[in-house]
Structures are given as structure tokens and as C-alpha cells.
C-alpha positions as a LaTeX table, in Angstrom:
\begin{tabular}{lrrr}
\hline
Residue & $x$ (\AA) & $y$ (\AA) & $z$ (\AA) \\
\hline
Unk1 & $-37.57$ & $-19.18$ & 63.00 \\
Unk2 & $-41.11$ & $-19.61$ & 62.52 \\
Unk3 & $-42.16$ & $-20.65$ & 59.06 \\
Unk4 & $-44.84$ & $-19.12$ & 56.91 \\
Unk5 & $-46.82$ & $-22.94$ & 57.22 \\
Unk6 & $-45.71$ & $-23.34$ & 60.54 \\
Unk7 & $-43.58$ & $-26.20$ & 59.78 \\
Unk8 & $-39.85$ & $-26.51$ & 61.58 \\
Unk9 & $-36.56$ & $-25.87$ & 59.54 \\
Unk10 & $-36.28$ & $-29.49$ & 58.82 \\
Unk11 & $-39.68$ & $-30.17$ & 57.96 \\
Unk12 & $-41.13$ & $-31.91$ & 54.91 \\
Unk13 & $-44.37$ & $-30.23$ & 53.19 \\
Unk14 & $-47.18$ & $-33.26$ & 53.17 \\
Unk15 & $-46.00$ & $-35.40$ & 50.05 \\
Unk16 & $-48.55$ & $-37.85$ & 48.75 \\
Unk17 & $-48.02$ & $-40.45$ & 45.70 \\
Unk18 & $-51.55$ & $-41.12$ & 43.22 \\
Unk19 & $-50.62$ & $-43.99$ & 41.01 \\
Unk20 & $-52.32$ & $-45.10$ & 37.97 \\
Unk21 & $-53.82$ & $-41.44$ & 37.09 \\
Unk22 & $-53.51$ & $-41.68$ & 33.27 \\
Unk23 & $-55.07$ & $-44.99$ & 31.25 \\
Unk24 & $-52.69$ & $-45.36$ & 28.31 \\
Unk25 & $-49.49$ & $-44.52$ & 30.31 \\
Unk26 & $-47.24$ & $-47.11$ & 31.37 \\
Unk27 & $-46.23$ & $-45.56$ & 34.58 \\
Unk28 & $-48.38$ & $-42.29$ & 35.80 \\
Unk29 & $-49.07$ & $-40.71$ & 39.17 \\
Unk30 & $-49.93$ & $-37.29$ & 40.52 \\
Unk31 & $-47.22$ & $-35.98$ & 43.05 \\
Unk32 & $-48.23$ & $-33.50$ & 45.48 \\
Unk33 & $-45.76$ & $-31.84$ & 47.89 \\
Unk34 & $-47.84$ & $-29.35$ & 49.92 \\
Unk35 & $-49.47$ & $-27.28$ & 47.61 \\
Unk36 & $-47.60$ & $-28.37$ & 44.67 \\
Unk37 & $-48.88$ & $-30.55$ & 42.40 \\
Unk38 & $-47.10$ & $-32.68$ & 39.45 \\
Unk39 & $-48.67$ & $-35.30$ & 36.75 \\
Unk40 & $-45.53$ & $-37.32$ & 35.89 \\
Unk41 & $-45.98$ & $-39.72$ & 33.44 \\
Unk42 & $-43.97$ & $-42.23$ & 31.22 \\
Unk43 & $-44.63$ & $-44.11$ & 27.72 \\
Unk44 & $-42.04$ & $-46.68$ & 26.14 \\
Unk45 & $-40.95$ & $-46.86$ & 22.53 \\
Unk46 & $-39.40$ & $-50.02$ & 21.59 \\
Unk47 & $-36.41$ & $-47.80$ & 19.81 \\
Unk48 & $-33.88$ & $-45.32$ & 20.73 \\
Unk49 & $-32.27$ & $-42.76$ & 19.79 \\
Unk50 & $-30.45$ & $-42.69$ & 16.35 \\
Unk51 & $-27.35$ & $-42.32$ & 17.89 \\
Unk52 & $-27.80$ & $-45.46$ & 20.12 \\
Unk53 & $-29.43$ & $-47.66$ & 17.72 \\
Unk54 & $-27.65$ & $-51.08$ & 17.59 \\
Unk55 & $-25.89$ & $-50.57$ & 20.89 \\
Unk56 & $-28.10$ & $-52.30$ & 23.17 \\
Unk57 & $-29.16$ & $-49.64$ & 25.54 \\
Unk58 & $-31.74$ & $-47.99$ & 26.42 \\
Unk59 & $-32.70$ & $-44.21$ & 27.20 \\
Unk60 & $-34.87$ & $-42.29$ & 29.23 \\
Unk61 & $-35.79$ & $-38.68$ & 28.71 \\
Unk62 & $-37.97$ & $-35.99$ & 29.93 \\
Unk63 & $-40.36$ & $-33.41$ & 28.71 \\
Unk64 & $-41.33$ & $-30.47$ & 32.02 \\
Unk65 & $-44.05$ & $-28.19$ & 31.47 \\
Unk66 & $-46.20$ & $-25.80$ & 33.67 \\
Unk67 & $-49.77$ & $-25.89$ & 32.81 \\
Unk68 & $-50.77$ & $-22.41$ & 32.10 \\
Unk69 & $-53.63$ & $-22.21$ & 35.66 \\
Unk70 & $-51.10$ & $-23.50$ & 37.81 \\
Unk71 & $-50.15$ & $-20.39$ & 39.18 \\
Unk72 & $-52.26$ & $-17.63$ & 40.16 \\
Unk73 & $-51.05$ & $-15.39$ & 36.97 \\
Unk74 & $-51.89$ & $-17.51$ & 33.99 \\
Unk75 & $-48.70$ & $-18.28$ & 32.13 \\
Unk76 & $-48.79$ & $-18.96$ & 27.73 \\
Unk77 & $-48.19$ & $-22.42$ & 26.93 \\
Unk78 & $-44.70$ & $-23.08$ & 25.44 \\
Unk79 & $-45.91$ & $-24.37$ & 21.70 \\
Unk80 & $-42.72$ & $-24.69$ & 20.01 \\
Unk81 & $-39.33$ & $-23.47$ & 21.50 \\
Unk82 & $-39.17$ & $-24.57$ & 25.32 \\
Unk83 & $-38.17$ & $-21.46$ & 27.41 \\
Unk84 & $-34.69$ & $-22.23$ & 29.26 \\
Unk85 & $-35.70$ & $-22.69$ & 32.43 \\
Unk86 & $-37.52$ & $-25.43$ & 31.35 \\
Unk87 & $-35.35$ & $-26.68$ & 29.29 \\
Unk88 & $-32.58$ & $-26.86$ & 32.40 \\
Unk89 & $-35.38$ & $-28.91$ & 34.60 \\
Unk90 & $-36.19$ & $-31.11$ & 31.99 \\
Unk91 & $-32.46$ & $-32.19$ & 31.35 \\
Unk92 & $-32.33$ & $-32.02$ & 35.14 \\
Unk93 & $-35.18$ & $-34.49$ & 35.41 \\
Unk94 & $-33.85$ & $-36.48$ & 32.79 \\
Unk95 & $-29.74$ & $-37.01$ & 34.25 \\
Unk96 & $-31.62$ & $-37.58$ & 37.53 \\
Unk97 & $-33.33$ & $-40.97$ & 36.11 \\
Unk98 & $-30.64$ & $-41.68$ & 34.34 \\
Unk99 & $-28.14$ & $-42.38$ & 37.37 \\
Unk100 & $-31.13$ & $-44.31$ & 38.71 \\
Unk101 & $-31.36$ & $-46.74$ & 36.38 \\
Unk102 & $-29.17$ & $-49.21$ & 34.62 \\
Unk103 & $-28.79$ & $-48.22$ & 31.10 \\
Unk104 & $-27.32$ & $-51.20$ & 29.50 \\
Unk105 & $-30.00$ & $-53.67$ & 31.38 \\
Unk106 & $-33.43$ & $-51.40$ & 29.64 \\
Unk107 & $-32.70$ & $-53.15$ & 26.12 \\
Unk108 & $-33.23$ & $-50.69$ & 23.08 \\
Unk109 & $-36.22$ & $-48.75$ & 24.70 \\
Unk110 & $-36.96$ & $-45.43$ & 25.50 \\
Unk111 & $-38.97$ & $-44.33$ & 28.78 \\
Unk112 & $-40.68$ & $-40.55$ & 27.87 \\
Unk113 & $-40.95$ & $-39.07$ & 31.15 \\
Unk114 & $-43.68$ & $-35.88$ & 30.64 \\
Unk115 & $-43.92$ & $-33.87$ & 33.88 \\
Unk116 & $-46.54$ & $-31.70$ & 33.57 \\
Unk117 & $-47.14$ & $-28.95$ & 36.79 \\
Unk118 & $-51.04$ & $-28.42$ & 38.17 \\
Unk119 & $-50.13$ & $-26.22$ & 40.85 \\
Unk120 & $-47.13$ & $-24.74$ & 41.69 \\
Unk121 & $-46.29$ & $-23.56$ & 45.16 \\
Unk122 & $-42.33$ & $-23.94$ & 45.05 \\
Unk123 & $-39.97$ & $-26.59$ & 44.36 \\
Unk124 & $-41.65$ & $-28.41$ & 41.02 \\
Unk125 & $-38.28$ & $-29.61$ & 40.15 \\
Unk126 & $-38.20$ & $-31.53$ & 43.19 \\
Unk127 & $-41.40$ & $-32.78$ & 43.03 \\
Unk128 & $-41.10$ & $-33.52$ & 39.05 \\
Unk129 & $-37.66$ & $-35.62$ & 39.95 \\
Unk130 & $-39.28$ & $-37.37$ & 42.59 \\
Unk131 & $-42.63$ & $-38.18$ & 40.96 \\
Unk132 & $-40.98$ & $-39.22$ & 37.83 \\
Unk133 & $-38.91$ & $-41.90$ & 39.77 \\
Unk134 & $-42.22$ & $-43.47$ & 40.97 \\
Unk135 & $-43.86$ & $-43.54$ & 36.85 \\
Unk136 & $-40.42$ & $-45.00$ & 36.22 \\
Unk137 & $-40.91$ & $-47.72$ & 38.68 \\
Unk138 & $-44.28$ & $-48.49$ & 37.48 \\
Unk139 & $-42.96$ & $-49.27$ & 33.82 \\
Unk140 & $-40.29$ & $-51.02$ & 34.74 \\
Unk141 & $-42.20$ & $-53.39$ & 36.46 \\
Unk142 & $-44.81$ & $-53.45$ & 33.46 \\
Unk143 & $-42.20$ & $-54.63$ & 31.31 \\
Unk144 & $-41.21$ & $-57.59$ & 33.70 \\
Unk145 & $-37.66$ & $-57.78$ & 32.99 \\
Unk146 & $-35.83$ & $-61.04$ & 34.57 \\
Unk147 & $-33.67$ & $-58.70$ & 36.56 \\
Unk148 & $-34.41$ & $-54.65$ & 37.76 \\
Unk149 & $-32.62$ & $-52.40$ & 35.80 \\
Unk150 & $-33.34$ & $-50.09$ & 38.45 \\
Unk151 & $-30.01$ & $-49.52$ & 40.56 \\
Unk152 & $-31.57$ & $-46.87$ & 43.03 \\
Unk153 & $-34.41$ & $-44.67$ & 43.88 \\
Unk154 & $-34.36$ & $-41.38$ & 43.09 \\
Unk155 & $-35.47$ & $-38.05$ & 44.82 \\
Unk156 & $-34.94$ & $-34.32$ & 44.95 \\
Unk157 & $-35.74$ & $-31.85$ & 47.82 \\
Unk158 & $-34.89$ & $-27.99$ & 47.70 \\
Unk159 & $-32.66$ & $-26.46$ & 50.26 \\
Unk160 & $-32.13$ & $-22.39$ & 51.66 \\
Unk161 & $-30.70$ & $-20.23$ & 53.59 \\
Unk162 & $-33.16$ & $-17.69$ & 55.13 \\
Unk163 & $-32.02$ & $-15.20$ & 57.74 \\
Unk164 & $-29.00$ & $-17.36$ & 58.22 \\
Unk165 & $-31.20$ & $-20.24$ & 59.09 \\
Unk166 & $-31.34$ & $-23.70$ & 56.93 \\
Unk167 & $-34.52$ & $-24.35$ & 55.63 \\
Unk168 & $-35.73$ & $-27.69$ & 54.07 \\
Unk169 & $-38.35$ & $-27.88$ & 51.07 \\
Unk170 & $-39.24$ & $-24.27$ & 50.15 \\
Unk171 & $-42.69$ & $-22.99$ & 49.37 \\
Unk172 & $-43.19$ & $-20.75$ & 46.89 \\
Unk173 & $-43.35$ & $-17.62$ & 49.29 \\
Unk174 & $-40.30$ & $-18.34$ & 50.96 \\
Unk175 & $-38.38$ & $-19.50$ & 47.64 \\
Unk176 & $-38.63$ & $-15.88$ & 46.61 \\
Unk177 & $-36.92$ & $-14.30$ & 49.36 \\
Unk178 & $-34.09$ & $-16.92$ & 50.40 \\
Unk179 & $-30.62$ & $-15.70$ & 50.55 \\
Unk180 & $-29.57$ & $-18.67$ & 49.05 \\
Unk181 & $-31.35$ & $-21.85$ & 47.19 \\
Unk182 & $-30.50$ & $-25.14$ & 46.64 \\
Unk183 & $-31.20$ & $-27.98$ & 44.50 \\
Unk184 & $-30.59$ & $-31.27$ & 45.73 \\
Unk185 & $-30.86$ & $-34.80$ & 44.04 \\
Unk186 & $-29.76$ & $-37.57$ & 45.82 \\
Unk187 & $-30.16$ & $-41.61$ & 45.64 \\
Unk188 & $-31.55$ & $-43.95$ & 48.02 \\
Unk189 & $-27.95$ & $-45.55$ & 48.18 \\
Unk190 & $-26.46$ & $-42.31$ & 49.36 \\
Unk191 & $-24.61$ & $-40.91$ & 46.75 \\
Unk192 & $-25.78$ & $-37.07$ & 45.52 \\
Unk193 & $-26.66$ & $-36.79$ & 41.68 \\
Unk194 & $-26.84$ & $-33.14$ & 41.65 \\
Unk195 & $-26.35$ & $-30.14$ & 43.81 \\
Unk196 & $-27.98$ & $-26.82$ & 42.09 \\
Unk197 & $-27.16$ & $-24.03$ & 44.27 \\
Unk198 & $-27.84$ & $-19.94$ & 43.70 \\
Unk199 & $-26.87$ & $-17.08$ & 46.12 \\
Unk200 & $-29.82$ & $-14.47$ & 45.54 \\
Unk201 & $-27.91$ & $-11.35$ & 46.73 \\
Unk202 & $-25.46$ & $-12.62$ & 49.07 \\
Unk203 & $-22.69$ & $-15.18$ & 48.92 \\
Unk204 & $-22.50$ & $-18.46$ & 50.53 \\
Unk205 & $-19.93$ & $-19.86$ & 52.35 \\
Unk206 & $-18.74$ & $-23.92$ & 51.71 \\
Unk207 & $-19.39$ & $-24.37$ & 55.30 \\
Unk208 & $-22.89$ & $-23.45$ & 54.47 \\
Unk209 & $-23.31$ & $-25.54$ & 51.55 \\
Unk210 & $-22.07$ & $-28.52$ & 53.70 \\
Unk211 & $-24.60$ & $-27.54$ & 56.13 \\
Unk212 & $-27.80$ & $-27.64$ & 53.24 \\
Unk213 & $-26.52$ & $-31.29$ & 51.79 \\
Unk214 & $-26.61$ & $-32.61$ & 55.31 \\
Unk215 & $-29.85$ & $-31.19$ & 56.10 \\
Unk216 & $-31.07$ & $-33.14$ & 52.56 \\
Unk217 & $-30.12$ & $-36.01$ & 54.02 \\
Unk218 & $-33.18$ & $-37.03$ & 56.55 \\
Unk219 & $-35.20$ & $-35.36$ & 54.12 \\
Unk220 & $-34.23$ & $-37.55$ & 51.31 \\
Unk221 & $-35.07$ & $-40.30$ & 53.16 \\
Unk222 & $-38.41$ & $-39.23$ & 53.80 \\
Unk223 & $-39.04$ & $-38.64$ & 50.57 \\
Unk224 & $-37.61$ & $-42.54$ & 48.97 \\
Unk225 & $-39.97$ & $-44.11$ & 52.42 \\
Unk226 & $-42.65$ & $-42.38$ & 50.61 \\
Unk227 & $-41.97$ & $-43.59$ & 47.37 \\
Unk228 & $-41.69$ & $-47.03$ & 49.09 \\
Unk229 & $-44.88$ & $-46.85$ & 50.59 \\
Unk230 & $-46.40$ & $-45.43$ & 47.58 \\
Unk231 & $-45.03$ & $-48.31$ & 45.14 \\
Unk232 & $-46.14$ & $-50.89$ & 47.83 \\
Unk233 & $-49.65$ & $-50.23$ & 47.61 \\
Unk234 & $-50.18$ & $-50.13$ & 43.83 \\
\hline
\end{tabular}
């Protein structure tokens, strides 16, 4: 099959790490993944929730949003009640980081993740998950702990089934007419945090949803080199 982009089933859109985008964050960067772009950023509280006060843990949570250009129809902003897709990426975002890090090692802190969407061209999720990891990083490191609380990097990539063919890291054009799509989150150590996976008309068979975690895998690893590279330079 030849893709819309031109890129091979397996193939990666361009991803691209810019760190140190907002002044008064303690971990920022802009994530782009082909033509989607993500501001992830993260601000500690020395405090947790109320229901982990005096425990000795830490938290980290997550606030998504898509930024009301970053399509071509202009979407409202979400003022008060988040709508629930957003609410299921957010929480998604949020369990993601939290298999990532070490709870009991971040002290009573809590990491805000905000992931906020300039352009969206298909898999935001992905690209929210994966740019959040790297603003994690960042304030980790700012807080110079004696010992990383971070046990793994963490990434997402999305996952379909056009025509019968796997295809790795959807745009937005081809996201809208899979047969099937799938969500996966997976660490650098090799285990799988989350598999999200929707048939869109037709079912799909476990044999196939073998076949789209495997074909995660090198992309995955793609994706935590980049984070690598990214965290490197800073």
C-alpha cells in the first residue's frame, strides 16, 4: 500500500523534541509528530492530593486540551466541564506517567502535566504521552533527587488496520477511515502500559491485534531514541 505521505507501513511521521519552550515551567517542550503539534508542560506543587497527604508519595496528573485553531474547523474551548474524550486522554496521559515513574521515591509532590494541542493531524494522544514523558524528565532532573525516581521512559504510537494492511502512526486522513485503530503505550523496558483498540465497522481478529503490538514495537523504540537524543542535548 502506498500511503497518503508516502511513508511505508512501518514508518514513523518526522518526530522532533523543543525543550525549554515555556519560562516558568519546570519541564516544557513542543512535540511535533508530522504535522501534529503538542506543548506539554509540567509545574510541581510541594503537596498532594488530600487523600495522599502524610503518606509519602507523590502524584502526577494531567490536564489535555485542543487549542481551538488547531484544526482547520475552529473548535470552542472547554471552560468548565471537560468533554469525555478528553477527559479519557487526559487520564490516559496521566496512568501512562504514572507506570513510568516511581511513586514512593517523588516525596509529597505533585507534577501537573498540561498538554495543550497546536495542530492536530492524528494521533495527539500519542504525541501528548510521549511529549509529556520528556517535561517529566526535565523536572525530575530540576529537582535533583539523590536517586531517579524515574523507572522507565515512556511513549505511545497509534496503530491500524487499513485494507487489511498494518499501518504504524496514523495521520489524521487515514485515522478516519481505518478499519481498525489502536492505541499503544509501551515502556522503554518492554512491558505495554496500555493497549486502546476500536474496530470502526468491522471486527478484528486476536491474530490481528498481535500483529499491531508487534508492529509498535520498532516504533516504540524510535520514539524513546528520540526522547534520548532529545534529553541529551538540553
Amino acid at each position: 500500500m502506498v500511503r497518503i505521505d508516502g511513508r511505508r507501513p512501518n514508518e514513523l511521521r518526522p518526530l522532533r523534541f523543543e525543550l525549554g519552550v515555556q519560562k516558568h515551567a519546570d519541564g516544557s517542550c513542543i512535540v511535533s509528530l508530522g504535522d501534529t503539534r503538542v506543548l506539554c508542560a509540567v509545574t510541581v506543587e510541594e503537596q498532594v492530593p488530600r487523600w495522599m497527604r502524610g503518606s509519602g508519595r507523590g502524584w502526577l496528573t494531567a490536564e489535555y486540551n485542543m487549542l481551538p485553531a488547531a484544526t482547520n474547523t475552529r473548535s470552542n474551548r472547554e471552560r468548565v466541564l471537560s468533554a469525555g474524550r478528553t477527559k479519557e486522554i487526559q487520564r490516559l496521559i496521566g496512568r501512562s506517567l504514572r507506570a513510568a515513574v516511581d511513586l514512593d521515591a517523588l516525596g509529597e509532590r505533585t507534577f501537573n502535566i498540561d498538554c495543550d494541542v497546536l495542530d492536530a493531524d492524528g494521533g495527539t494522544r500519542t504525541a501528548a504521552t510521549t511529549g509529556a514523558f520528556v517535561a517529566v524528565k526535565q523536572a525530575i532532573d530540576k529537582l535533583a533527587y539523590d536517586a531517579s525516581p524515574i523507572i522507565s521512559a515512556v511513549a505511545a504510537v497509534s496503530v491500524g488496520i487499513i485494507d487489511g494492511e498494518v499501518l504504524v502512526d496514523l495521520n489524521y486522513a487515514e485515522d478516519s477511515g481505518a478499519d481498525v485503530d489502536c492505541n499503544i503505550v509501551g515502556l522503554a523496558t518492554g512491558g505495554l502500559v496500555e493497549v486502546q483498540g476500536t474496530a470502526e465497522g468491522r471486527s478484528f481478529s486476536p491474530e490481528q491485534l498481535g500483529d499491531m503490538v508487534a508492529a509498535a514495537q520498532p516504533a516504540l523504540g524510535e520514539m524513546f531514541a528520540a526522547q534520548r537524543a532529545a534529553l541529551d542535548q538540553k
